[in-house]
C-alpha positions as CSV (number, residue, x, y, z in Angstrom):
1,X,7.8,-37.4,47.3
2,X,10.9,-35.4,48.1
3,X,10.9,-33.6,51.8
4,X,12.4,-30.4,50.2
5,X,9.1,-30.1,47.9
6,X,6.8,-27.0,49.2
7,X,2.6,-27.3,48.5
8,X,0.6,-24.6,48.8
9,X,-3.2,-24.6,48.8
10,X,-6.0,-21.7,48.2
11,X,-9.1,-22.5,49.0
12,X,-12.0,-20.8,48.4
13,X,-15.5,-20.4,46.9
14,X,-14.2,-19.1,43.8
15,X,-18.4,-17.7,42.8
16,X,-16.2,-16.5,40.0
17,X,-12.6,-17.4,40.7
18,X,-10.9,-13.5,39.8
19,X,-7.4,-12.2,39.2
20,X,-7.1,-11.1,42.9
21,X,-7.0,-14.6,43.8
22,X,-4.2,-15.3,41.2
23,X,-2.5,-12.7,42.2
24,X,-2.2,-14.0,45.7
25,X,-0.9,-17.6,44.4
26,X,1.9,-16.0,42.8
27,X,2.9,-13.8,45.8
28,X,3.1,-16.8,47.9
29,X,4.5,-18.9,45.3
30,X,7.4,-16.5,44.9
31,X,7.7,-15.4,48.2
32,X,7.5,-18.5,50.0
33,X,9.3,-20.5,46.6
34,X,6.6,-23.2,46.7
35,X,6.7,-25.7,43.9
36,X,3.0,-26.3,43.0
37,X,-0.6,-24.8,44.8
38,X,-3.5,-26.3,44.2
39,X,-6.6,-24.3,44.0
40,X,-9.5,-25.2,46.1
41,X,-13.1,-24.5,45.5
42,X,-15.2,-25.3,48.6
43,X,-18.4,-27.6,48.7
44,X,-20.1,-25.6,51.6
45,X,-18.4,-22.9,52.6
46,X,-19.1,-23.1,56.6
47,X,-18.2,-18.9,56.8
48,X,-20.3,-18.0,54.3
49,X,-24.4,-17.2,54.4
50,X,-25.4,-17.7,51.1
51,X,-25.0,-20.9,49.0
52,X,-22.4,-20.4,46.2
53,X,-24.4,-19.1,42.7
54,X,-22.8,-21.3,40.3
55,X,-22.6,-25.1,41.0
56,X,-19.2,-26.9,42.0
57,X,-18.9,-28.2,38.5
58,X,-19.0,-24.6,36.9
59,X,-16.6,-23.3,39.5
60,X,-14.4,-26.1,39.3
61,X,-14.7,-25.7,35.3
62,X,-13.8,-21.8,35.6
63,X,-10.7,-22.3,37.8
64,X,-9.2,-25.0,35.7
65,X,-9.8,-22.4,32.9
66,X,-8.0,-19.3,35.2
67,X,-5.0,-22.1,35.1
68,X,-4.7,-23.4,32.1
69,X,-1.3,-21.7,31.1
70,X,0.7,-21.8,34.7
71,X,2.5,-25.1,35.6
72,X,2.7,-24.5,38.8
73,X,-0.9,-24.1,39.9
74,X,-3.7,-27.3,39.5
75,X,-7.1,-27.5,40.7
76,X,-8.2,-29.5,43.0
77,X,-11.3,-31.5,43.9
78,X,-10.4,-32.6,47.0
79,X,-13.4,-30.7,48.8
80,X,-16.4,-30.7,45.8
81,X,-16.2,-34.3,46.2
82,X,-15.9,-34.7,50.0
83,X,-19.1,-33.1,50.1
84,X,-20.0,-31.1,53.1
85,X,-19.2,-28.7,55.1
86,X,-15.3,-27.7,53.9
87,X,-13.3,-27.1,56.9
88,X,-9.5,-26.4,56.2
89,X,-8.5,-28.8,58.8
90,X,-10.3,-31.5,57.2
91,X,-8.6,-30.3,53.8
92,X,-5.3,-30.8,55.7
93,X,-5.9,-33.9,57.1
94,X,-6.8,-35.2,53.4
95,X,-4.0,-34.0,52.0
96,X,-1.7,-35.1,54.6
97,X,-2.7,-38.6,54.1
98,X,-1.4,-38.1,50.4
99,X,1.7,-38.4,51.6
100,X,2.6,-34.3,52.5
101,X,3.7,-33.7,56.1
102,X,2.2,-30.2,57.9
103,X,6.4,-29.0,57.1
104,X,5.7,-28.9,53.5
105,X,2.4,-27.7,53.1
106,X,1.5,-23.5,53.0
107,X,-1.9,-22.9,53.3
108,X,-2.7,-19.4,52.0
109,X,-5.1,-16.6,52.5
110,X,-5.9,-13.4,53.1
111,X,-5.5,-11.0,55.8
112,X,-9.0,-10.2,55.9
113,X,-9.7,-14.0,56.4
114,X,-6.9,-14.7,58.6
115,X,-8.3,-12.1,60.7
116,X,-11.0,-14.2,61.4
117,X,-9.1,-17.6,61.9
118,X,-9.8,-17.8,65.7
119,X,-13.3,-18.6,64.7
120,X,-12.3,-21.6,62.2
121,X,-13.1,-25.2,63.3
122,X,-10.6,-26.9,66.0
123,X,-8.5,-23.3,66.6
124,X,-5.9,-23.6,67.3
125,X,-5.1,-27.1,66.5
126,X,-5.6,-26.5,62.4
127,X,-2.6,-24.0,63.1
128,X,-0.3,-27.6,63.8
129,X,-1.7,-28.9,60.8
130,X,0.2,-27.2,58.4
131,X,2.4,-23.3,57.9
132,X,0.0,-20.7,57.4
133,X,0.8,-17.6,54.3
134,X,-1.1,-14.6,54.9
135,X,-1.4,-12.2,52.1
136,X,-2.0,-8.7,52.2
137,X,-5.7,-7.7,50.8
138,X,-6.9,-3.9,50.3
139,X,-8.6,-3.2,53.5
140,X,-7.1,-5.2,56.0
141,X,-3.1,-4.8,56.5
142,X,-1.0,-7.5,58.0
143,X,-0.5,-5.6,61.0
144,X,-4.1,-5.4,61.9
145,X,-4.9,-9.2,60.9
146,X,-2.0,-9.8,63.3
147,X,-3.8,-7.8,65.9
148,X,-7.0,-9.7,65.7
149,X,-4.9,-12.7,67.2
150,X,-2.1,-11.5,69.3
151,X,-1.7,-15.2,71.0
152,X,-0.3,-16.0,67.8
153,X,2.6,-13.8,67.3
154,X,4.6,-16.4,68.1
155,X,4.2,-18.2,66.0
156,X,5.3,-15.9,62.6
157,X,8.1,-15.7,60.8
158,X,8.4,-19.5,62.1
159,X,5.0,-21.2,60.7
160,X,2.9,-18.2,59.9
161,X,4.0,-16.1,57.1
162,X,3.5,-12.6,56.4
163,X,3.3,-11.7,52.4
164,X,3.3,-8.5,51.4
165,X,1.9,-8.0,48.4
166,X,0.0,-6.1,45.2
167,X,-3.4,-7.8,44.8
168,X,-6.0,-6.6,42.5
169,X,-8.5,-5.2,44.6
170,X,-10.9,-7.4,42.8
171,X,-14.2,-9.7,45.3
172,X,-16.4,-12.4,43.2
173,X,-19.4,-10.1,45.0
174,X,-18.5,-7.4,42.7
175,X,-18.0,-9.4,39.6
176,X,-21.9,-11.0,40.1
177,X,-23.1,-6.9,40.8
178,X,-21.6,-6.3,37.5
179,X,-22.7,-8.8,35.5
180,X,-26.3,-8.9,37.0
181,X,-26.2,-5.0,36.1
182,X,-25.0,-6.5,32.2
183,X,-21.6,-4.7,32.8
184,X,-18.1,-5.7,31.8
185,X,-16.1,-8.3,33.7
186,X,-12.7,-8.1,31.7
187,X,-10.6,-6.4,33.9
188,X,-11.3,-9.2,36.7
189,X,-11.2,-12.2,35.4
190,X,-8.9,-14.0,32.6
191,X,-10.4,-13.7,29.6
192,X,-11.4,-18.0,29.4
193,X,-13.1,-17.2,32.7
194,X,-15.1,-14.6,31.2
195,X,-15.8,-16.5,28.3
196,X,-17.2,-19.2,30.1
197,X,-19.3,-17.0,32.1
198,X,-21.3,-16.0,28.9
199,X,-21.6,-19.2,27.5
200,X,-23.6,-20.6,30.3
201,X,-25.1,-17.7,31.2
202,X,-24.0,-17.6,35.0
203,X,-24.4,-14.5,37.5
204,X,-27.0,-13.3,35.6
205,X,-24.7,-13.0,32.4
206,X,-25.8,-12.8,28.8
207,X,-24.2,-15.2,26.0
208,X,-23.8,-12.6,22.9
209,X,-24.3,-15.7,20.9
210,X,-28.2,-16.0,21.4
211,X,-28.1,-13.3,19.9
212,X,-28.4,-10.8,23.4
213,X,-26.2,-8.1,24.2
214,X,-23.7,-9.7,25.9
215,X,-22.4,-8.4,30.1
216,X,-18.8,-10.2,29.2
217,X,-15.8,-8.4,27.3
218,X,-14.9,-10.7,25.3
């Protein structure tokens, strides 16, 4: 594996993947000229209440869909079958023993998460463990994420990088309100993903082919 090669990774629960979450892998992948990210989906979410909807399988199945026709994003299994809780440190300790050293890999979210990252599991240490790309979300800017954590201005520009960017203001929360209300979901999701969604009839959807009226634009 070449030292010059850049990796980035988006976790997430992905209880639909959406296009907000594409749209952030390709604002770090240009801004940051990574060569391949791998998309995540969490086992148990340790930040999150509720258990995800749709099983790992399904959300596995619906990012791989979301993908399908961009080269430089995979998905991953690397946490659905760790099992547990998925902590991004032990993420990046798996995938350093793959071979990629903390340098190379770019671990992305958003502001409104990094806002929160002093809570995350061995802070600050998971900082060490890899550069971090924040990406601009409606209703958090980078300045105020920043903010949150002033002990760690130190640290960007140098292994914490600021994106700014145009993302959809698109949550997987809205997308189940809409399709347990049997409303459209095409302007959120790629249309395989919305396709999917109706065929197995998760969130509360309605596959058109049993003869239903269906939530999905398809």
């Amino acid at each position: 594996m070449s030292a010059s090669r850049r990796l980035g990774l988006l976790g997430g629960t992905f209880d639909p993947i959406h296009l907000g979450h594409l749209d952030a892998a390709d604002a770090a992948r240009r801004a940051l000229q990574l060569d391949e990210i791998w998309l995540i989906p969490s086992s148990d979410p340790p930040h999150r209440r509720a258990d995800p909807l749709a099983s790992g399988y399904h959300r596995f199945a619906l990012v791989a869909l979301a993908i399908q026709d961009n080269d430089a994003l995979r998905a991953s299994d690397i946490e659905l079958t760790r099992g547990g809780p998925s902590y991004t440190i032990d993420t990046l300790r798996a995938v350093a023993r793959r071979g990629w050293q903390p340098s190379q890999i770019f671990f992305i979210l958003g502001s409104d998460a990094f806002a929160e990252i002093a809570t995350w599991r061995e802070f600050p240490a998971v900082l060490d463990a890899a550069n971090f790309a924040v990406i601009a979300r409606p209703g958090t800017t980078l300045d105020a994420a920043a903010a949150r954590t002033p002990s760690l201005r130190e640290r960007i520009g140098t292994s914490i990088f600021l994106v700014e960017a145009r993302t959809r203001d698109v949550s997987s929360s809205a997308i189940r309100a809409r399709l347990s209300a049997r409303q459209p979901i095409g302007d959120l999701v790629p249309a395989a993903v919305a396709r999917y969604i109706a065929a197995h009839d998760l969130y509360g959807a309605v596959d058109d082919l049993h003869g239903q009226d269906t939530a999905i634009t398809k």
